[in-house]
KEKE-3310 file (N, C-alpha, C; in steps of 0.2 Angstrom, whole numbers, plus 5000, padded with zeros to 4 digits):
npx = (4743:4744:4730:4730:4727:4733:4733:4723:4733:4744:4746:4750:4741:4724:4708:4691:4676:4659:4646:4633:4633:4624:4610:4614:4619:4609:4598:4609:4609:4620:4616:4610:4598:4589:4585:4600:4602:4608:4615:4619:4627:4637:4646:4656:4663:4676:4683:4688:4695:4704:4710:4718:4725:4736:4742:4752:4758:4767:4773:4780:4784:4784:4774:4756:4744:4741:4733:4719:4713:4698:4686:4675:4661:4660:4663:4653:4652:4662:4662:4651:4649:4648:4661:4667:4677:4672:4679:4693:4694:4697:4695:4692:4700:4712:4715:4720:4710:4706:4697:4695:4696:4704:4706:4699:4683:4674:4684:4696:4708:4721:4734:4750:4756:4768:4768:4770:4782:4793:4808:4817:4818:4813:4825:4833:4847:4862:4858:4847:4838:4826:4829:4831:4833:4841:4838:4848:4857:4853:4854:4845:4837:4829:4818:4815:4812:4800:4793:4794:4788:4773:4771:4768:4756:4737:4720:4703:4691:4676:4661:4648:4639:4634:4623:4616:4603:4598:4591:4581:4594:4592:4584:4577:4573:4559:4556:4553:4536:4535:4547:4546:4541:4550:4562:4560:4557:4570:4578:4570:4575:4589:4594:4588:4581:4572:4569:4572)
npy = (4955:4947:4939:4956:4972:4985:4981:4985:4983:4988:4999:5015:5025:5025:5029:5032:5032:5034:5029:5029:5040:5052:5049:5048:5061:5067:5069:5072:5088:5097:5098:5112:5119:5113:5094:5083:5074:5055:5057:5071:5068:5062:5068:5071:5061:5067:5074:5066:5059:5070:5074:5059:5061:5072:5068:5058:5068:5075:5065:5061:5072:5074:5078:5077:5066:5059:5052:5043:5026:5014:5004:4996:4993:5003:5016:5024:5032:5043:5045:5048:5059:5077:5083:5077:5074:5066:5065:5070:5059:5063:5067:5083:5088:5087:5074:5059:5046:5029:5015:4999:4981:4975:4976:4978:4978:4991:5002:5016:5020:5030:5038:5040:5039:5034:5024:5012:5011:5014:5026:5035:5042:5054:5062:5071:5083:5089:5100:5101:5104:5097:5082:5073:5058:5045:5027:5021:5025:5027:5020:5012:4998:4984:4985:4997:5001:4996:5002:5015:5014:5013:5025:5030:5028:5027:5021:5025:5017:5012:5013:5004:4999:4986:4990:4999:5005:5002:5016:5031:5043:5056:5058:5066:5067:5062:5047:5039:5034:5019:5012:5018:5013:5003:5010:5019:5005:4999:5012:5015:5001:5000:5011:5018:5028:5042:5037:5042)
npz = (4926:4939:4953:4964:4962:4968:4989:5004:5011:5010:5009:5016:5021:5028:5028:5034:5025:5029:5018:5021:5029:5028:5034:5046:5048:5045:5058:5066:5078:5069:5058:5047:5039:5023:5025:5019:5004:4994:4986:4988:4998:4994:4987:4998:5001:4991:5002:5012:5000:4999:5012:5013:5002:5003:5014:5008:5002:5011:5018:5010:5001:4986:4981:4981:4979:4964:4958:4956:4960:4956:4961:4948:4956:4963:4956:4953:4962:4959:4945:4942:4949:4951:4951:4942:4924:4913:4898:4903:4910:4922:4941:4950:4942:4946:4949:4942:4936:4937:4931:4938:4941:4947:4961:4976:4979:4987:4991:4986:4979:4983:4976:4968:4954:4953:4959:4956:4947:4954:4954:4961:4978:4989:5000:5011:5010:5019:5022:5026:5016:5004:4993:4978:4977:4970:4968:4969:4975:4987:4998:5005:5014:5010:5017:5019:5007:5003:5016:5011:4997:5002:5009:4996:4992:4997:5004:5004:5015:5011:5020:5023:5013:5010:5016:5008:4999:4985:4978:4971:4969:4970:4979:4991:5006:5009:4998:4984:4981:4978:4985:4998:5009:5013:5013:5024:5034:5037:5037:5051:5058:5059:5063:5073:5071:5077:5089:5103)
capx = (4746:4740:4730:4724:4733:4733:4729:4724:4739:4751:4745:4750:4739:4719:4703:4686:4668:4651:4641:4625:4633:4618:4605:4613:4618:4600:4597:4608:4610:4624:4611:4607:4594:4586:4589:4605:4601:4611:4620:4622:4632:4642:4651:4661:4669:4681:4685:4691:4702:4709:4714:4724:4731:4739:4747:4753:4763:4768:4776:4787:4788:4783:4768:4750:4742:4739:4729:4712:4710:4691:4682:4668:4655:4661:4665:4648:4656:4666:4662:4645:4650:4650:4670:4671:4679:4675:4684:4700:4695:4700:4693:4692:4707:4717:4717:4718:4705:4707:4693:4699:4694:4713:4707:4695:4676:4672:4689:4695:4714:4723:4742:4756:4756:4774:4771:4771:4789:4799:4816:4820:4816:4816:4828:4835:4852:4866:4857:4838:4833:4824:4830:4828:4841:4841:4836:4852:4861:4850:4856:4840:4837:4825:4812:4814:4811:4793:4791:4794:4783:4768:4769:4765:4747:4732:4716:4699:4687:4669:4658:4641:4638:4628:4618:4615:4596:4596:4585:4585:4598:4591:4576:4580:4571:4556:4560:4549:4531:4535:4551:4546:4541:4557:4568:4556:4558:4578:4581:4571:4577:4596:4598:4586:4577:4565:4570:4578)
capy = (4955:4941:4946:4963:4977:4987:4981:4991:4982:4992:5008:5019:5030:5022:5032:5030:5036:5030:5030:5032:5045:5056:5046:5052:5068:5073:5067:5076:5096:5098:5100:5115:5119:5106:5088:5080:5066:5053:5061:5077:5065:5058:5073:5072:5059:5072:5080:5061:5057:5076:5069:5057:5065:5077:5062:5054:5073:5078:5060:5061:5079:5071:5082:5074:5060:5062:5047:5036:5020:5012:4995:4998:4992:5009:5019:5028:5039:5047:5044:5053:5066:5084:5086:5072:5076:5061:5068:5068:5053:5067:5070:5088:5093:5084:5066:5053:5040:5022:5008:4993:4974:4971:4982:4975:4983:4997:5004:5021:5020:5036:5038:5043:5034:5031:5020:5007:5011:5019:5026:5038:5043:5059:5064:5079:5084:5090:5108:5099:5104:5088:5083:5067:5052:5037:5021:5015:5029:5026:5015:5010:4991:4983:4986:5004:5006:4993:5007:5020:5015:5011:5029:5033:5026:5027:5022:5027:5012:5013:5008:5002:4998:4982:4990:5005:5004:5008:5020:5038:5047:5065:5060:5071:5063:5056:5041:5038:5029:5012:5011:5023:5008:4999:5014:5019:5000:4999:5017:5013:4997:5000:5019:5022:5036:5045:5033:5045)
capz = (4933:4945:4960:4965:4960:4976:4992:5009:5018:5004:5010:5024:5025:5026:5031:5033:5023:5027:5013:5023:5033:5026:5038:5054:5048:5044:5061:5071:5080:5068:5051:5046:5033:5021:5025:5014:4999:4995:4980:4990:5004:4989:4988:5006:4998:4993:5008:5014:4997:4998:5019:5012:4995:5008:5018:5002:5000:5018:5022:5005:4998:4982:4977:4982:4976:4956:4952:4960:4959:4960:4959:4944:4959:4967:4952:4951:4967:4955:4938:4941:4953:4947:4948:4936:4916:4908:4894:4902:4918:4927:4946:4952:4939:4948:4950:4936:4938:4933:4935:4938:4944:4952:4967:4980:4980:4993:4991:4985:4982:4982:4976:4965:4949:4952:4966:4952:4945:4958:4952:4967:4985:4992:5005:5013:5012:5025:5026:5026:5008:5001:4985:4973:4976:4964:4973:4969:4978:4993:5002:5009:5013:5005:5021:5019:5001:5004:5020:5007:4991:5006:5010:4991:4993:5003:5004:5007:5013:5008:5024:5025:5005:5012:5017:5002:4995:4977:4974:4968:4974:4969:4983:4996:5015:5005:4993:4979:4983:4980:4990:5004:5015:5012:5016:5031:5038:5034:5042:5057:5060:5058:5065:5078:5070:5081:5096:5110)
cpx = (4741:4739:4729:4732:4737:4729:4728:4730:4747:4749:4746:4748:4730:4714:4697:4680:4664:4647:4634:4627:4628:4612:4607:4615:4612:4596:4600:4609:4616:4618:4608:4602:4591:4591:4595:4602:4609:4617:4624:4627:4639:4648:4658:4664:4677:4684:4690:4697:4709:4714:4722:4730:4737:4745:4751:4760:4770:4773:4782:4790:4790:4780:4763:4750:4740:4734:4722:4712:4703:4689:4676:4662:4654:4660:4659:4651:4658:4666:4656:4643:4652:4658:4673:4672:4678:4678:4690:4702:4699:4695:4694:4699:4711:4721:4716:4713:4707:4702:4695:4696:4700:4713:4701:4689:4676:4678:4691:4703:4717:4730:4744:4755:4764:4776:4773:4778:4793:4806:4817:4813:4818:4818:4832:4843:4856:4863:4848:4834:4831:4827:4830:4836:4836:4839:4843:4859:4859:4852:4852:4839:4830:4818:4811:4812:4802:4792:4788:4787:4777:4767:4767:4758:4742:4725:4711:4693:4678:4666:4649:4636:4632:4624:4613:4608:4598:4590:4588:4592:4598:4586:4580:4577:4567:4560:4554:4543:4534:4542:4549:4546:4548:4563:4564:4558:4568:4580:4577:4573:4584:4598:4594:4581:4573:4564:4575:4582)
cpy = (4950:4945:4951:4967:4982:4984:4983:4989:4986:4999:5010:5021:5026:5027:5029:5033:5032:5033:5030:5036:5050:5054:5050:5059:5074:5073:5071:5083:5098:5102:5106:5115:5112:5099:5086:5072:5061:5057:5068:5074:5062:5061:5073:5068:5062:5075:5072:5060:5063:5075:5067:5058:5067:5074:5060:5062:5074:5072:5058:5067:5076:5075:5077:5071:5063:5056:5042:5029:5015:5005:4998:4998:5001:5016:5025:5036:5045:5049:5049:5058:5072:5086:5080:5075:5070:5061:5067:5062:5055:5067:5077:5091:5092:5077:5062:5048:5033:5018:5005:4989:4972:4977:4978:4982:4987:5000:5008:5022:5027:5037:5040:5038:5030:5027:5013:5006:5018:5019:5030:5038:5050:5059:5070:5079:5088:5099:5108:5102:5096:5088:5075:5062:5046:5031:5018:5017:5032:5025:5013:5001:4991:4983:4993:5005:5003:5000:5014:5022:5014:5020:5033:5033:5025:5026:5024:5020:5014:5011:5007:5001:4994:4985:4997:5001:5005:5009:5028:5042:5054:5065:5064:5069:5060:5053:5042:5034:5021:5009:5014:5018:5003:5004:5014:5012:4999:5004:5015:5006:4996:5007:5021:5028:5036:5043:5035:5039)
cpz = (4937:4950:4960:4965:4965:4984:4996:5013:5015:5004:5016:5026:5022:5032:5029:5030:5024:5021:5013:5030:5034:5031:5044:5053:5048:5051:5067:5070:5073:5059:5052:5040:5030:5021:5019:5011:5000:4991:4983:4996:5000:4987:4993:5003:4995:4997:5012:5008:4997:5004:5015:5008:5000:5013:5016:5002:5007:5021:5016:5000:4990:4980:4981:4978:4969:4954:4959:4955:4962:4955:4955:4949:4961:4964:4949:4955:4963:4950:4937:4946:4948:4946:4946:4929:4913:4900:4893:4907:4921:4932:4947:4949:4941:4949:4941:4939:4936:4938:4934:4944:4949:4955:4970:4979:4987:4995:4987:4985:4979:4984:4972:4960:4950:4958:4962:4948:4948:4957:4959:4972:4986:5001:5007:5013:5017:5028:5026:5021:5008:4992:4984:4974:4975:4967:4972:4975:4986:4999:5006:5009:5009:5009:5020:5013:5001:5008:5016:5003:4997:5007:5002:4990:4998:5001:5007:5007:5013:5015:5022:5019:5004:5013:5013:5000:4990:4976:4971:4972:4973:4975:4988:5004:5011:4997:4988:4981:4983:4982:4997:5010:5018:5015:5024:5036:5038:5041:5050:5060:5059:5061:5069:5076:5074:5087:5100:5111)
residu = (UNK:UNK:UNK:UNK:UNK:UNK:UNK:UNK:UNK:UNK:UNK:UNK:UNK:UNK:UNK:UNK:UNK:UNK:UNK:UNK:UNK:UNK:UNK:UNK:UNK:UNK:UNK:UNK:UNK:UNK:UNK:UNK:UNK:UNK:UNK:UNK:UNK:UNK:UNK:UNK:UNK:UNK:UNK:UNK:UNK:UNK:UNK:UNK:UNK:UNK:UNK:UNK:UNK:UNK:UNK:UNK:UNK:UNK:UNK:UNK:UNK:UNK:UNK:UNK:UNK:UNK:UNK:UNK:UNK:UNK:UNK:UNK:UNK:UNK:UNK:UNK:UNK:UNK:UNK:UNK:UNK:UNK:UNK:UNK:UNK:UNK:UNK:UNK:UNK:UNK:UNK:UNK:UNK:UNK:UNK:UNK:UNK:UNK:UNK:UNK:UNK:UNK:UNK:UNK:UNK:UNK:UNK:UNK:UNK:UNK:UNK:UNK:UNK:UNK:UNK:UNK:UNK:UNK:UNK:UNK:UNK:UNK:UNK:UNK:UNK:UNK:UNK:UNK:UNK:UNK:UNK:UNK:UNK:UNK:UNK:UNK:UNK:UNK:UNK:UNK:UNK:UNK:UNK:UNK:UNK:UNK:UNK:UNK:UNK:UNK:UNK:UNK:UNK:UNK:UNK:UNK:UNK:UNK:UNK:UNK:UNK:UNK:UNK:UNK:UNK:UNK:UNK:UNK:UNK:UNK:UNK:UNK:UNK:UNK:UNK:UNK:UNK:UNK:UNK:UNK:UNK:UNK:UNK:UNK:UNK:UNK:UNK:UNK:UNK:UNK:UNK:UNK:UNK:UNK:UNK:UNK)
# end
């Protein structure tokens, strides 16, 4: 396949995750108890793809999204998250996973597998049940069935990756001795800490 296999302008439904969300969390009134790591921030991640799953159902009466798609740069998100199967490249029992290069980095796509060979469309009949008609028995133009397959996928955009340190992600506020300087100069020069 030429070119990128999904891309955010093919999605209808798109939210946002920072992925140094965990910096101002631990910073503000909202934090209870021990500060958040990064690993431990890695987790929300789900809380955003379940958003759009929900999207993906609600706007086609399809079911939720069954499948993620992620750029290998990204692919640790998920592949070394606790509700990963790599067994079955399942997500929380739910999602299929696929890595893949034919998607843009810092992107999280979440849809139906059948956004790639769509045979019907659901639509309601004369007493507002939903039910399954054949794309041929449509009668949709050809802007409507694009509108359609758009609302099968969604994604989820990564922010702030540029600026991700690598280091442990088990440390919890203190970093490691010979990064500590490096995070310390980073976070206070990008977030204010400690500066009303």
């Amino acid at each position: 396949m030429k070119g990128k296999m999904i891309n955010v302008e093919d999605c209808k439904w798109v939210d946002k995750w920072d992925i140094l969300g965990w910096v101002e969390y631990n910073k503000s009134e909202a934090r209870q108890g021990e500060p958040v790591s990064q690993s431990d921030w890695n987790s929300t991640v789900m809380t955003k793809i379940d958003i759009v799953s929900s999207m993906v159902h609600r706007s086609t009466m399809r079911g939720a999204a069954d499948t993620l798609w992620v750029h290998p740069t990204n692919s640790k998100l998920i592949t070394e998250g606790e509700y990963y199967q790599a067994d079955k490249k399942m997500w929380a029992g739910r999602y299929n996973v696929i890595v893949t290069k034919k998607i843009e980095p810092n992107n999280i796509f979440v849809g139906r597998e059948e956004y790639f060979n769509l045979e019907f469309v659901t639509t309601t009949d004369d007493d507002g049940e939903y039910v399954k008609t054949r794309i041929e028995d449509a009668n949709y133009s050809d802007e409507e069935l694009v509108e359609y397959r758009r609302k099968l996928m969604g994604c989820v955009k990564i922010l702030n990756t540029d600026k991700l340190i690598d280091f442990d992600l088990d440390v919890k506020w203190e970093p490691k001795k010979p990064l500590k300087a490096k995070i310390r100069n980073f976070v206070d020069n990008n977030f204010n800490y400690g500066k009303g």
